[in-house]
ROPA-797283 format. One record per atom (N, C-alpha, C): residue in one letter; x, y, z. Coordinates in steps of 0.02 Angstrom, whole numbers, padded with zeros to 5 digits, always signed. Atoms other than C-alpha are relative to their C-alpha. Layout:
residues N
aXYZ ...
//
This chain:
residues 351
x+00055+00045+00019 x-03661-00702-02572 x-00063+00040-00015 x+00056-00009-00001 x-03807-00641-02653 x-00086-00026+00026 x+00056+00026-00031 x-03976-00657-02553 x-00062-00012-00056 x+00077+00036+00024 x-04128-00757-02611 x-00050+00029+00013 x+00047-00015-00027 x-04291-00686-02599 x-00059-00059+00031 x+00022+00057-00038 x-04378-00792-02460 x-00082-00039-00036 x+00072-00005+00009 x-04565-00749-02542 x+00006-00043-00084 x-00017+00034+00065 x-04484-00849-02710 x-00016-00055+00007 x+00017+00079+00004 x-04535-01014-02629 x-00066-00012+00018 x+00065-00002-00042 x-04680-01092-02600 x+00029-00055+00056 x-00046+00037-00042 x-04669-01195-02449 x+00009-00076+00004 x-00036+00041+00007 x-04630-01360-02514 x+00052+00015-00006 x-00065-00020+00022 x-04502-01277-02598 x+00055+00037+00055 x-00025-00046-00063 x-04444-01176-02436 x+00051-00076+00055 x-00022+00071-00068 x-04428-01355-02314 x+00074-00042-00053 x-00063+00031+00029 x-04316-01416-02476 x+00054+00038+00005 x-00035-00053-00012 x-04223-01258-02449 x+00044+00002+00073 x-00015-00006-00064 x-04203-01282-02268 x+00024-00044+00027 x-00031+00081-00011 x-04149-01469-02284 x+00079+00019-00018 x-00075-00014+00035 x-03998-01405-02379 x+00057+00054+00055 x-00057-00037-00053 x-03943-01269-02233 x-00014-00030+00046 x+00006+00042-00046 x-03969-01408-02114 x-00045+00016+00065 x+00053-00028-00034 x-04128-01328-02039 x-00051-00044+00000 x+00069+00043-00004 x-04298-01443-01996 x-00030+00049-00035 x+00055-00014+00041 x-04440-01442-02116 x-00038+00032+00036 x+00049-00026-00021 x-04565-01379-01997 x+00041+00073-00004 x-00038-00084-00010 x-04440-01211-01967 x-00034+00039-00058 x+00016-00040+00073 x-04507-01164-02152 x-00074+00016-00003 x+00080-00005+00010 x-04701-01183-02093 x+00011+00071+00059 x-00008-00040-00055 x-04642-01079-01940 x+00010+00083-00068 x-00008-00069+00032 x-04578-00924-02060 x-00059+00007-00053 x+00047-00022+00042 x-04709-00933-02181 x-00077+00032+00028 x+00040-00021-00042 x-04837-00923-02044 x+00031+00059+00022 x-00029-00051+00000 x-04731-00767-01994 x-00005+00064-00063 x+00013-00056+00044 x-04752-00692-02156 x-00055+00020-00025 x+00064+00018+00045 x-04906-00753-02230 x-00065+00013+00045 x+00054-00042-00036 x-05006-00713-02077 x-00012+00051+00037 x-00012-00070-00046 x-04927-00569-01968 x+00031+00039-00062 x-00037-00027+00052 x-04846-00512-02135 x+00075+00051+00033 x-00054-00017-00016 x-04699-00492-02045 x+00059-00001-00050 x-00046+00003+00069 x-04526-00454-02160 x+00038+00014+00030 x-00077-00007-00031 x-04396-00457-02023 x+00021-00072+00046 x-00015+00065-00060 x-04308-00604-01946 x+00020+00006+00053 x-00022-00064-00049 x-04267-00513-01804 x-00067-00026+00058 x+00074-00018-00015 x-04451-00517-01774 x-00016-00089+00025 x+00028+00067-00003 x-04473-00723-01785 x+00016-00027+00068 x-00030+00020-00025 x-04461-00754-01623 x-00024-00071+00040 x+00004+00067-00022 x-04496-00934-01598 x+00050-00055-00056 x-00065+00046+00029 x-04333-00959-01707 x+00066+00017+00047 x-00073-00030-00051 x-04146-00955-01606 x+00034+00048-00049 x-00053-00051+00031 x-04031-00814-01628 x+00030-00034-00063 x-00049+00037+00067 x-03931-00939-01733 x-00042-00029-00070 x+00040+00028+00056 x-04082-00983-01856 x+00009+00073-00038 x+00013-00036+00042 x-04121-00802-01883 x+00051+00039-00034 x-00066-00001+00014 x-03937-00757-01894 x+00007-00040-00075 x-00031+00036+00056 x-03911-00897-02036 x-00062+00044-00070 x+00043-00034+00046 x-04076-00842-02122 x+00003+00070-00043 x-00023-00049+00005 x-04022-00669-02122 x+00049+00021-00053 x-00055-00021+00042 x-03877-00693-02205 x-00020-00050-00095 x+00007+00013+00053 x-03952-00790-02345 x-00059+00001-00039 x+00078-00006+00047 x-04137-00725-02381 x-00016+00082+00004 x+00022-00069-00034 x-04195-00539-02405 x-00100-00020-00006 x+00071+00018-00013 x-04380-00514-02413 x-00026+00061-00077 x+00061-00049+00046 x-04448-00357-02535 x+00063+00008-00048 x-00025-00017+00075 x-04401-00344-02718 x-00003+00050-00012 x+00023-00070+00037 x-04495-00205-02751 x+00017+00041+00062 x-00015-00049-00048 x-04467-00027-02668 x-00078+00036-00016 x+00076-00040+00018 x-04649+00059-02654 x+00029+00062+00011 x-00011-00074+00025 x-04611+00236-02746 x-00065+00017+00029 x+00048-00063-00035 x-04787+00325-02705 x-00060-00054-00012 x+00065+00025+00023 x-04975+00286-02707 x-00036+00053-00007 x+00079-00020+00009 x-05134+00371-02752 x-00056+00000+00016 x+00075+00031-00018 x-05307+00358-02706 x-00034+00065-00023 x+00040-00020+00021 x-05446+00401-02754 x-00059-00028+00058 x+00059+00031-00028 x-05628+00368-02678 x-00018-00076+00016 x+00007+00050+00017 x-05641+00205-02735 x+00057-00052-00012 x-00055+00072+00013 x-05471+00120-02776 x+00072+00051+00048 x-00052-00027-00014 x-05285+00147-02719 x+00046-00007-00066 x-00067+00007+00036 x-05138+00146-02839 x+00063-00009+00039 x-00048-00021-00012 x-04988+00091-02800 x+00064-00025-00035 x-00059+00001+00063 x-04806+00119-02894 x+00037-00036+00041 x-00048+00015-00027 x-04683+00006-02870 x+00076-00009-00034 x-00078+00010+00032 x-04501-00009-02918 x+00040-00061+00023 x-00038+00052+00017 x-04394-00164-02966 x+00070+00003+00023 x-00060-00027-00017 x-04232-00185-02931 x+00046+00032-00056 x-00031-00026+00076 x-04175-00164-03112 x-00033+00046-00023 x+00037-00050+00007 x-04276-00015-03110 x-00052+00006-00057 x+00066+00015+00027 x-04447-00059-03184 x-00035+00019+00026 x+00061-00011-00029 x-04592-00010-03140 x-00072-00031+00015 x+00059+00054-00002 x-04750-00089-03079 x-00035+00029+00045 x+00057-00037-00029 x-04925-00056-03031 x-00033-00037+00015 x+00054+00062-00051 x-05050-00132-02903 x-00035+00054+00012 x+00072-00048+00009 x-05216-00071-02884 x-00041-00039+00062 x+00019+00027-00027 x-05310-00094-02727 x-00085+00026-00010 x+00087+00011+00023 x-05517-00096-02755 x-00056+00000+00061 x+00057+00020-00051 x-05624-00048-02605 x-00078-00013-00047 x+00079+00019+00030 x-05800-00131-02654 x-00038+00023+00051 x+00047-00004-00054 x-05942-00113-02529 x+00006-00022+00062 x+00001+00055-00057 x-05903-00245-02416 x+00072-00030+00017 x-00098+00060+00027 x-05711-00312-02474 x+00045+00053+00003 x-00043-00013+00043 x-05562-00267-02527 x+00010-00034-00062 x-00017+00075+00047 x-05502-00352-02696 x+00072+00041-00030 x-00095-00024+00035 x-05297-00325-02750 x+00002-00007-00079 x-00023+00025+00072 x-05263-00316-02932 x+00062+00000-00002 x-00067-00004+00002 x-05101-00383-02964 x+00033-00015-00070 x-00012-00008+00077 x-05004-00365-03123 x+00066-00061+00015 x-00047+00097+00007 x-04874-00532-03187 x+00065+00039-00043 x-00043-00026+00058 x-04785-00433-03306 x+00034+00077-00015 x+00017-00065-00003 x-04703-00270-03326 x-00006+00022-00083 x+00002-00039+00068 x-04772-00189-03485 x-00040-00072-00027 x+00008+00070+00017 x-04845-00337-03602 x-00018+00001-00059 x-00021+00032+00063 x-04850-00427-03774 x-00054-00009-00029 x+00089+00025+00053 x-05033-00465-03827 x+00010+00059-00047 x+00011-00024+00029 x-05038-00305-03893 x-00076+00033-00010 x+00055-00037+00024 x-05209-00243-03895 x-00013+00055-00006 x+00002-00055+00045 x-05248-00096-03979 x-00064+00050+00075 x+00049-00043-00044 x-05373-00023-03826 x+00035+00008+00038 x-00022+00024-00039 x-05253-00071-03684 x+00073+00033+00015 x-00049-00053+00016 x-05130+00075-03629 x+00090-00040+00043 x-00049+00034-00010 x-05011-00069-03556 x+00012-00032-00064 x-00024+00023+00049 x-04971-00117-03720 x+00040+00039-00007 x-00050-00038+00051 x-04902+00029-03774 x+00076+00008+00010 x-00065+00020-00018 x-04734-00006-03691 x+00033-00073-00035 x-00054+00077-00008 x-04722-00169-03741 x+00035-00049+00071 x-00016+00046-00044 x-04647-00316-03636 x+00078+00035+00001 x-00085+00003-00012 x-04486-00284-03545 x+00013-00056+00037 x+00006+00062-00031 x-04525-00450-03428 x-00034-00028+00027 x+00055+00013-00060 x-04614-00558-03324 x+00042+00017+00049 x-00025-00004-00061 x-04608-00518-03162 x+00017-00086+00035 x-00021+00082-00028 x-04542-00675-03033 x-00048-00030+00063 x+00047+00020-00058 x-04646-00750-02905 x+00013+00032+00067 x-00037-00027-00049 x-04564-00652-02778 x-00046+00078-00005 x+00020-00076+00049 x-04627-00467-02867 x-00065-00017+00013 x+00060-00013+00001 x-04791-00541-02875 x-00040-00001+00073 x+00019-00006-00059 x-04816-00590-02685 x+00029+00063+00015 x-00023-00030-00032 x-04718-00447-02643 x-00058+00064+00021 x+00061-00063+00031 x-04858-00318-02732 x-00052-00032+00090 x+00074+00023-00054 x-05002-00408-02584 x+00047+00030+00079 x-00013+00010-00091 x-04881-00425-02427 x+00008+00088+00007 x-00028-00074-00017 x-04821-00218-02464 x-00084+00012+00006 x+00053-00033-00024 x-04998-00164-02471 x-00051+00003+00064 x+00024+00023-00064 x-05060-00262-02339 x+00026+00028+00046 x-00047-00026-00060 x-04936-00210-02218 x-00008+00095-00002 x+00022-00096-00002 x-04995-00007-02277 x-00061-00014+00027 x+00068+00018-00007 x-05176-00054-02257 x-00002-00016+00061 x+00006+00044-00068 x-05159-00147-02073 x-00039-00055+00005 x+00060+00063-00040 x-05298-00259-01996 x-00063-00019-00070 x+00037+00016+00070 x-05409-00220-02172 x+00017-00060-00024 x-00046+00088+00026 x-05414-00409-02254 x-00024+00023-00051 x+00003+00017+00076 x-05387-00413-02439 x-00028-00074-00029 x+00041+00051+00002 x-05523-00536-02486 x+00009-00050-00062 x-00007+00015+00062 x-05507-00536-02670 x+00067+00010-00043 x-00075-00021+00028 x-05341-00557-02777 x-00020-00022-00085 x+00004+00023+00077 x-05363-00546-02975 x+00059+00013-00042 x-00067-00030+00034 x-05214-00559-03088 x-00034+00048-00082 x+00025-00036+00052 x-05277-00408-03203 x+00009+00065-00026 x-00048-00043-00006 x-05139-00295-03168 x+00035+00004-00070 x-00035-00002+00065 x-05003-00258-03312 x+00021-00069-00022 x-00014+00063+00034 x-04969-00407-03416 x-00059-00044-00001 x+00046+00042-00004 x-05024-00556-03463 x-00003-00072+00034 x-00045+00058-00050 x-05017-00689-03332 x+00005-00070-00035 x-00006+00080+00000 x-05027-00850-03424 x+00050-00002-00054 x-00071-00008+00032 x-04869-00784-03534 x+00052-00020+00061 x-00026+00000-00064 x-04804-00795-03367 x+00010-00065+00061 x+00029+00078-00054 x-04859-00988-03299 x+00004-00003+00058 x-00003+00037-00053 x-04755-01054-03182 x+00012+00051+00059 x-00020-00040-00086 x-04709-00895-03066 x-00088+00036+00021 x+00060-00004-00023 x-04907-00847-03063 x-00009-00052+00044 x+00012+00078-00023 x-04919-01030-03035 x-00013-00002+00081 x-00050-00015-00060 x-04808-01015-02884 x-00026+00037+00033 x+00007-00050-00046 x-04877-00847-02829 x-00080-00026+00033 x+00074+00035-00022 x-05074-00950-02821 x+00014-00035+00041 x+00014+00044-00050 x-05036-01079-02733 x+00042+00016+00079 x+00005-00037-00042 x-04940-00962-02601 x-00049+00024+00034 x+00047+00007+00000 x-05098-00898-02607 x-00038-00020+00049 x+00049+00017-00044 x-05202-01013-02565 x+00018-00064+00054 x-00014+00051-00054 x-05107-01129-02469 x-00005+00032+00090 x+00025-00023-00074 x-05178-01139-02272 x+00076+00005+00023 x-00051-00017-00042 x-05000-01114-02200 x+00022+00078-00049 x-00022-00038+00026 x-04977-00971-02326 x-00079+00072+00007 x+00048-00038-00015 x-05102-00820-02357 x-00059-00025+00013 x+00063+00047-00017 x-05244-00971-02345 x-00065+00082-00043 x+00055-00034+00039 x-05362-00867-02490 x-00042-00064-00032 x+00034+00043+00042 x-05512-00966-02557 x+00025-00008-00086 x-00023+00004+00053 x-05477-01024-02719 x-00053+00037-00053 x+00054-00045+00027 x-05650-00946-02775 x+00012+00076-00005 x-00003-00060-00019 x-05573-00776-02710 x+00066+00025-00065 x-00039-00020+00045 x-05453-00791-02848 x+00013-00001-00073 x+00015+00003+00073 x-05461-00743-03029 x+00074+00023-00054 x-00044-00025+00040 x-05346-00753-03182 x-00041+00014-00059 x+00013-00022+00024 x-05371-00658-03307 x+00025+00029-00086 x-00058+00020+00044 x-05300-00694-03491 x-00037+00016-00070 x+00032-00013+00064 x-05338-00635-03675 x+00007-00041-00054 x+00011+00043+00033 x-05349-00799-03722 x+00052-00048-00038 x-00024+00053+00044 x-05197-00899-03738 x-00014-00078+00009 x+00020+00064+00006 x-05268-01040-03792 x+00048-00084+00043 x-00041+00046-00051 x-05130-01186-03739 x+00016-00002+00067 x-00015-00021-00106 x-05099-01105-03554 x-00052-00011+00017 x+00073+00015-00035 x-05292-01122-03541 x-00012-00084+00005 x+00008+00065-00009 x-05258-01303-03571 x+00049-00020+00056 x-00054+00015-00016 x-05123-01324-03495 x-00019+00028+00109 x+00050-00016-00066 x-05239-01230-03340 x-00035-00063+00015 x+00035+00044-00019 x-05358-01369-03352 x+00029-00058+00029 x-00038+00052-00043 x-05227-01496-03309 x+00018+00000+00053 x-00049-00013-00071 x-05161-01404-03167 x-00049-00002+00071 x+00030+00008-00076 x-05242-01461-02987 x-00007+00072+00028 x+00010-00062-00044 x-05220-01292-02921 x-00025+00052-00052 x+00029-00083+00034 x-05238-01149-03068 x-00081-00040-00024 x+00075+00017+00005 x-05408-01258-03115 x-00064+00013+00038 x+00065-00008-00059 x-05493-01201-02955 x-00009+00061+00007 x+00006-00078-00003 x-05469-01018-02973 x-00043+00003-00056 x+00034-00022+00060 x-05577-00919-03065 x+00035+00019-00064 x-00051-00009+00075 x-05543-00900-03265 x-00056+00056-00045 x+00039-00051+00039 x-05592-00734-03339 x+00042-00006-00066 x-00039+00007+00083 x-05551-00719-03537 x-00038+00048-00028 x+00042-00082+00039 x-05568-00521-03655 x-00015-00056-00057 x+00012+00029+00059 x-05651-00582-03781 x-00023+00069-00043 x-00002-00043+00018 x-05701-00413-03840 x-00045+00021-00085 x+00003-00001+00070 x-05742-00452-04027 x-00060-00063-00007 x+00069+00076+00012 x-05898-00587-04081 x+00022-00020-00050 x-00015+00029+00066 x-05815-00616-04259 x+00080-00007+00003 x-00039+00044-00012 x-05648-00696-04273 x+00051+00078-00047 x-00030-00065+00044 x-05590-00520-04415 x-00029+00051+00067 x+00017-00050-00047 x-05668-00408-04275 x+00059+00007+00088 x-00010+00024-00065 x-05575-00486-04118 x+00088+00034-00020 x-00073-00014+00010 x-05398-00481-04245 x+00018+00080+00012 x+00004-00100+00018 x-05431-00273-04259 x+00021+00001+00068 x-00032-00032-00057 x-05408-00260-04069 x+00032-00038+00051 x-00048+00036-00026 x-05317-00407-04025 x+00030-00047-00019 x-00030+00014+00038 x-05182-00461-04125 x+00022-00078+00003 x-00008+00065+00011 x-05158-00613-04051 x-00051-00051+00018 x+00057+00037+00024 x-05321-00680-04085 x+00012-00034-00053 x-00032+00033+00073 x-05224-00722-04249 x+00021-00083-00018 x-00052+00053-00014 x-05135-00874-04182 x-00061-00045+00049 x+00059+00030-00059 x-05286-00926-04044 x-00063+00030-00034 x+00075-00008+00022 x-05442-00918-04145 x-00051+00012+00034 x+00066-00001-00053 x-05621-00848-04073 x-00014-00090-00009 x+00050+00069+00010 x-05695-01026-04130 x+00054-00046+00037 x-00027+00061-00053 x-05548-01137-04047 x+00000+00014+00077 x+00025-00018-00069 x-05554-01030-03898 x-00052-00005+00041 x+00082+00025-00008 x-05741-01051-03885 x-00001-00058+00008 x+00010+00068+00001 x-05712-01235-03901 x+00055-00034+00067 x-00048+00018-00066 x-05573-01244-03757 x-00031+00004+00060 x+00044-00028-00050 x-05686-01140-03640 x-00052-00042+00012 x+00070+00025-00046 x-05834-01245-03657 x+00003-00072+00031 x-00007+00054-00047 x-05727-01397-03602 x+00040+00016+00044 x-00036+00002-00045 x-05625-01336-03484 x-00052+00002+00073 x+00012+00028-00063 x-05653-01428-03315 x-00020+00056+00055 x-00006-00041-00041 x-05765-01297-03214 x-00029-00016+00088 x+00014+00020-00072 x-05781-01332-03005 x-00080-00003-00018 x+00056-00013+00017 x-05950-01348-02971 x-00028+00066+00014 x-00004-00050+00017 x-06035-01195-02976 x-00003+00067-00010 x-00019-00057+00014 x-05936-01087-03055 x-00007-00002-00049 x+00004-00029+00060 x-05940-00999-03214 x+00081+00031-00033 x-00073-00034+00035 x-05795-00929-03344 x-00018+00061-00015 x+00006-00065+00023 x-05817-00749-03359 x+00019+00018-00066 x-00045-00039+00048 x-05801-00673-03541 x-00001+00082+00021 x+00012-00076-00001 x-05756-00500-03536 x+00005+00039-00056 x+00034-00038+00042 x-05811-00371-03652 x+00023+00070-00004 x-00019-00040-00028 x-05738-00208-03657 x-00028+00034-00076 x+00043-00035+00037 x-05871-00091-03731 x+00026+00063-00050 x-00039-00020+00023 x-05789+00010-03870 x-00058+00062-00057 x+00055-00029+00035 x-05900+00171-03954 x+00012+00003-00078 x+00002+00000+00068 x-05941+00140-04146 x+00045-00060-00019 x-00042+00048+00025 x-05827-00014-04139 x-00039-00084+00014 x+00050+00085-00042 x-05920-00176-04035 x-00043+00017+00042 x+00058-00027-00037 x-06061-00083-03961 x-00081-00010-00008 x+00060-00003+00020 x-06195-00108-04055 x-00065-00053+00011 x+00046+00075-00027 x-06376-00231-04026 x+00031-00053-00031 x-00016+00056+00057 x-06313-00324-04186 x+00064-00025+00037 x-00069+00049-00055 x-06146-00370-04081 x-00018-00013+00047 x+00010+00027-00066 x-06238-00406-03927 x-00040-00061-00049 x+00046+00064+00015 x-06354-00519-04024 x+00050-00063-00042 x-00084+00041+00010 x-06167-00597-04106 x+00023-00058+00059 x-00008+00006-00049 x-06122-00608-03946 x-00031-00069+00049 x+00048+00072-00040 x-06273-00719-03873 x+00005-00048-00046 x+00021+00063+00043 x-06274-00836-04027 x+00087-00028+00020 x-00083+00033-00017 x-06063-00858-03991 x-00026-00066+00063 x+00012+00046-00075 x-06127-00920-03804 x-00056-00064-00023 x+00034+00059+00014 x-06256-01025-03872 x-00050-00027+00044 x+00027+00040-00044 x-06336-01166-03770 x+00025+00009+00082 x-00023+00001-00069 x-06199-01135-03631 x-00005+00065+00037 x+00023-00042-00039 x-06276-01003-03545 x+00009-00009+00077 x+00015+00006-00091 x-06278-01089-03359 x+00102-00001-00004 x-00098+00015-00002 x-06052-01107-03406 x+00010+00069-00007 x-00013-00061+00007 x-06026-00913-03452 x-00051+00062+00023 x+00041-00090-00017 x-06075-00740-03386 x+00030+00050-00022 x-00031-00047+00040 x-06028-00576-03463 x+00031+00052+00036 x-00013-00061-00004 x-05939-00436-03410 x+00005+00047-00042 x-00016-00066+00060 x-05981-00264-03497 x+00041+00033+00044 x-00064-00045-00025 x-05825-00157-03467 x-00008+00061-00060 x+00003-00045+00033 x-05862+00006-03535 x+00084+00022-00012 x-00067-00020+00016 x-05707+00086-03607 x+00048+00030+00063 x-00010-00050-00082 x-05610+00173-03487 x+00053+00052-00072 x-00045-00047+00030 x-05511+00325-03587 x+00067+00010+00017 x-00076-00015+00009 x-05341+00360-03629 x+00015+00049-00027 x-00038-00044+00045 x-05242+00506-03691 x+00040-00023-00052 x-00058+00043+00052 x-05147+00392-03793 x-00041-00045-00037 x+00030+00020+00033 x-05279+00295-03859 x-00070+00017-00059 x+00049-00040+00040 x-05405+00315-03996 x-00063+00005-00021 x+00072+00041-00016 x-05568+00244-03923 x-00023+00064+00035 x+00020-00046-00056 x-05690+00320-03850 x-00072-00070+00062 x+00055+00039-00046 x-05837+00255-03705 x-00066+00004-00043 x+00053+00000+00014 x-06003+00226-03777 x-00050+00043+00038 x+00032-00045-00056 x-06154+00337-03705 x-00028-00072+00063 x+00033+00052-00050 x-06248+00237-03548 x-00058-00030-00031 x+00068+00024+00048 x-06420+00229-03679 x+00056-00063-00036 x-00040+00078+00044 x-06279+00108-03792 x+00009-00050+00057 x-00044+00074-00073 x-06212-00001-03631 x-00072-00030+00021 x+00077+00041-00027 x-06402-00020-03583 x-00044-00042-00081 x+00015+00048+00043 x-06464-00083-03749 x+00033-00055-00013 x-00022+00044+00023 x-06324-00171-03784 x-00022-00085+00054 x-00011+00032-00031 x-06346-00248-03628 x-00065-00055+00029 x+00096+00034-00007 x-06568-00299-03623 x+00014-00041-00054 x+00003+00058+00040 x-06514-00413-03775 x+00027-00048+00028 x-00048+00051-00034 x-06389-00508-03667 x-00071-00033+00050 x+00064+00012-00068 x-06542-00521-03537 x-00058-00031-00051 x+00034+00020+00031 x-06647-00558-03685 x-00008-00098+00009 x-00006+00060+00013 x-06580-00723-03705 x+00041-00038+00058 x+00004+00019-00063 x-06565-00757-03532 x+00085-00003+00007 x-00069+00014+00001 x-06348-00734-03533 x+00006+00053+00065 x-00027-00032-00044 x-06293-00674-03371 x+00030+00062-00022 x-00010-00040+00020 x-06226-00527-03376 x+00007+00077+00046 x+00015-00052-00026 x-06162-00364-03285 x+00065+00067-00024 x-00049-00041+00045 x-06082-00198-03331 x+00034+00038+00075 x-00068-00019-00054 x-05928-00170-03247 x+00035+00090-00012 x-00025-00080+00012 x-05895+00036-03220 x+00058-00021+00039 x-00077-00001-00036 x-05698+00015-03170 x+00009+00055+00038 x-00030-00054-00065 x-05627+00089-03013 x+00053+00038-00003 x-00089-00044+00014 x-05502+00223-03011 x+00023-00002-00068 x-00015-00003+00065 x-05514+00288-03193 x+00029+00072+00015 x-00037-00050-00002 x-05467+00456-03127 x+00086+00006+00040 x-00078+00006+00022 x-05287+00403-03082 x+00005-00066-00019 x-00034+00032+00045 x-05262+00296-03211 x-00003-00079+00030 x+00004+00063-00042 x-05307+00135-03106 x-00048-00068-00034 x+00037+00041+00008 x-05447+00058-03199 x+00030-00050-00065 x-00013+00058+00041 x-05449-00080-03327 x+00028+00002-00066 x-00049-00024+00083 x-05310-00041-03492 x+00016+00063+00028 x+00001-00085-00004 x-05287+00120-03405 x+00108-00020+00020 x-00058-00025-00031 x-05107+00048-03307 x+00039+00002-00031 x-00044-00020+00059 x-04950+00096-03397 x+00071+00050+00038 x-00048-00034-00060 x-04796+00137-03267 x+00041+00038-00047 x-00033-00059+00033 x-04695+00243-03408 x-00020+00059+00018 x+00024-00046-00010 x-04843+00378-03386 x-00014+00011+00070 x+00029+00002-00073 x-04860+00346-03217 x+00059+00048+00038 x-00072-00024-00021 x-04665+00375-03183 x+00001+00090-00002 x+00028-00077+00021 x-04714+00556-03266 x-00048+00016+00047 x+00062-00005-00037 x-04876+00582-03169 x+00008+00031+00070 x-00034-00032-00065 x-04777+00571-02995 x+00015+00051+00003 x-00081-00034-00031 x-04622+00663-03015 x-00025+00062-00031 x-00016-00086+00028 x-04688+00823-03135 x-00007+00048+00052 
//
């Protein structure tokens, strides 16, 4: 019999699971509280279940998808590689801030947008990952890390999560459900280059509507946006603009655009002043992230100087648009924002 991965359910889905091996519903709040708050991953370990629970469990749930190959660190972030069972690769990025932690977790291995800055493109999609892969990335790091709490979780890892729906879906409301990791829903951001229908298809949804919604927008003209993101083609700047400024936001919060500062390409005042006339009136609904480039050996961008990121950035302030410039963590191993890319990574380890 092949085993189930336990971290695949959420726990409605777990008690329907547990009705079927003739186990009580509460037994399923009991293990999730086992995993989700001692991040325990042995049944062995559960012990306010009988021999004969963790016995049956045993034989029909494992727990980790991934195998954590190595990590990295740096000053500022961690890296860490992980391996699939079908031997993929995947990268999680942990983010000390000042005060936090915040996890970046990737949905996808490799991915399909395509953008031309973004050194996870250059593989291409080999899959989404499963809801299982994506909790797995939090509970392995956590359990390296110890008593440290991971505050913040952004899906902004490889891929693109809303290619991805329902096992993100799945992995949020794990999340933030109080018998599960219990994360504010404020503490959690997706992060999407704009497919238009999933952003609707967000607004409907009770739970992905309460997380935060970052969107690259990158480009101010609709021919500028296609140059470095191809599938701007199909999801227009102007319908995207028009989804964003109705989509249903808590009270408040804001939709992050992000910006990813590109030298001699979308740098200039004349694209910041683009830029503010795009946002318009809704200034108190959007705030900006400048994301200076981050460099690649494989790509054919470069970073703007700090004199460009600061002009560009007193016009945004001009016209009163929120606004802050994001220097990414862990650009020296390959950690920060378009930098992840587990082909070169796989290399990186082992030479």
């Amino acid at each position: 019999m092949t085993k189930e991965f336990i971290t695949d359910y959420t726990l409605g889905e777990l008690k329907e699971k547990f009705k079927e091996l003739n186990l009580e519903p509460y037994r399923a709040n009991q293990v999730f509280r086992w995993i989700y708050k001692k991040f325990v991953t042995d049944f062995d370990q559960m012990t306010d279940l009988s021999k004969e629970h963790r016995k049956l469990l045993k034989q029909r749930f494992a727990f980790h998808p991934l195998e954590k190959i190595e990590k990295v660190e740096a000053p500022d972030a961690t890296k860490y590689l992980f391996k699939t069972l079908d031997g993929h690769l995947v990268e999680t990025v942990l983010i000390k801030e000042r005060d936090h932690l915040t996890l970046c977790v990737s949905s996808q291995i490799g991915c399909a947008v395509g953008c031309t800055f973004c050194a996870t493109a250059l593989d291409g999609l080999k899959r989404n990952l499963t809801t299982a892969e994506i909790i797995d990335q939090y509970i392995q790091v956590k359990q390296d890390i110890g008593e440290e709490r991971i505050r913040n979780v952004v899906f902004m890892g490889m891929g693109e999560p809303l290619a991805n729906y329902e096992n993100v879906r799945k992995a949020v409301e794990i999340m933030v459900s109080p018998e599960g990791i219990d994360l504010s829903k404020r503490r959690i951001t997706i992060s999407t280059s704009g497919i238009i229908a999933q952003i609707k298809r967000m607004a409907q949804d009770p739970i992905m509507r309460e997380v935060n919604l970052a969107v690259s927008l990158n480009g101010v003209t609709q021919k500028e946006r296609e140059k470095l993101m191809p599938l701007t083609k199909t999801n227009t700047l102007e319908e995207l603009m028009e989804t964003l400024r109705n989509f249903p936001l808590p009270k408040y919060r804001r939709i992050t655009l992000e910006y990813v500062l590109i030298k001699g390409v979308n740098d200039s005042p004349k694209h910041a002043e683009a830029l503010a006339k795009l946002i318009g009136k809704d200034k108190k609904r959007f705030k900006v992230n400048l994301i200076p480039f981050n460099p690649d050996p494989n790509l054919p961008y470069e970073r703007p100087s700090l004199s460009d990121i600061m002009k560009f950035q007193k016009v945004l302030w001009k016209y009163g648009i929120s606004n802050f410039v994001r220097f990414s963590k862990g650009v020296e191993i390959f950690g920060a924002c378009g930098q992840l890319r587990a082909r070169r990574e796989s290399i990186y380890f082992y030479s």
